[in-house]
C-alpha positions in Angstrom: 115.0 98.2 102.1 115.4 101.7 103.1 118.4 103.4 104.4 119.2 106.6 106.2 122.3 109.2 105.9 122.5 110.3 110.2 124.5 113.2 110.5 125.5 114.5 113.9 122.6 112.3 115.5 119.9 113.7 113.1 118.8 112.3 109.7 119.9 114.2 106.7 118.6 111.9 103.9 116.0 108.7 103.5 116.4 106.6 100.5 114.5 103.6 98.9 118.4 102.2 97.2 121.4 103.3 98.3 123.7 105.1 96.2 126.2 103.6 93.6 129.0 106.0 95.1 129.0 108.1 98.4 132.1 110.4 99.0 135.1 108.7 97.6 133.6 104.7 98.0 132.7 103.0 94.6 130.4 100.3 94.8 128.5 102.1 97.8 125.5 100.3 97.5 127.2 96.3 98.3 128.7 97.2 101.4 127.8 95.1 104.3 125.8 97.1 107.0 128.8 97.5 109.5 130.6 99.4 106.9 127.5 101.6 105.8 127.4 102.2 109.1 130.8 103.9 109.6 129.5 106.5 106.4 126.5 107.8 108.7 124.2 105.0 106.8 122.3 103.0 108.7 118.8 100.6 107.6 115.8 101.3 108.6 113.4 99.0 110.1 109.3 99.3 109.6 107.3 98.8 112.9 103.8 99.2 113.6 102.6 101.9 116.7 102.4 99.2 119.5 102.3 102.3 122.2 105.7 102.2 123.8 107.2 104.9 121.0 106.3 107.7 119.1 105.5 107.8 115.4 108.3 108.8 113.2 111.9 108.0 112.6 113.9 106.8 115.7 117.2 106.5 115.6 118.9 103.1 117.3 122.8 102.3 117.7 122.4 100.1 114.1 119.4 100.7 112.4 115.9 103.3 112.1 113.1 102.5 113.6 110.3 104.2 111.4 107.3 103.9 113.9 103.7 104.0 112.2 100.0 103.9 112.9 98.0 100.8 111.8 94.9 102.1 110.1 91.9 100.7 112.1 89.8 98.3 110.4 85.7 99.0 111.4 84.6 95.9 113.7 82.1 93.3 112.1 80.2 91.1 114.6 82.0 87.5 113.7 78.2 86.6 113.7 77.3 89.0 111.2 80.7 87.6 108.7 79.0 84.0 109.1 75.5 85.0 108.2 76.8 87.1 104.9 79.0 83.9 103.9 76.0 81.6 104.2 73.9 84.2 102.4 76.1 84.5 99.5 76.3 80.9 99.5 72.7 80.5 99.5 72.0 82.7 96.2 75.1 81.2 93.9 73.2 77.5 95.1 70.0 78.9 94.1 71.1 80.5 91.2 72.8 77.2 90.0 69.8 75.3 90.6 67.4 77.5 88.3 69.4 76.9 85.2 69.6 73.3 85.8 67.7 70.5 84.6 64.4 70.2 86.8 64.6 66.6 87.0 67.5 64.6 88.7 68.2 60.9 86.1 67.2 58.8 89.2 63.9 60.3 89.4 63.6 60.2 85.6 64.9 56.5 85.8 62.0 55.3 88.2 59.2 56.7 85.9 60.2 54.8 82.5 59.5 51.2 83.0 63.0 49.0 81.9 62.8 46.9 79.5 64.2 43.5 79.8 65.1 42.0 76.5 67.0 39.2 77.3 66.0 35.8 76.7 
């Protein structure tokens, strides 16, 4: 989780792990969030651009928001998907069916006459 140092309502410092000490506090990095808090350190919470706020760092009354864009992903007909599945389905069928044997045992069964040897 990330954290950031906020200083005089702006952010001085974004970290991936908080530090072992801050200032004269040992053990920095265990305290619960209400105490980070009253050090300037608050967490900072990952959203996705949904419109209603800017990109960037936003700074709440306990936590970051850290606002970013969701890449666009190109749009594929559903259509299209189905017809490349069943294509690619197709050719590992076909592909199976060359290397194996050209005669199913039924088939084979029916052409050799059975032999009944009991008496």
């Amino acid at each position: 989780m990330k954290y950031c140092y906020v200083e005089n309502n702006q952010i001085k410092q974004v970290v991936d792990v908080l530090p072992t000490n801050w200032k004269n506090v040992s053990n920095f990095y265990i305290l619960p969030n209400s105490e980070l808090k009253k050090h300037g350190w608050l967490p900072v919470e990952e959203v996705i651009y949904d419109g209603t706020v800017s990109e960037g760092f936003h700074i709440q009354e306990n936590k970051i928001l850290h606002v970013t864009m969701q890449p666009s992903l190109p749009q594929i007909d559903l259509e299209q998907q189905i017809q490349d599945q069943w294509a690619g389905i197709r050719y590992q069928r076909d592909e199976l069916l060359l290397k194996s044997d050209k005669f199913v045992l039924f088939d084979v069964m029916k052409s050799f006459p059975i032999k009944n040897n009991s008496k």
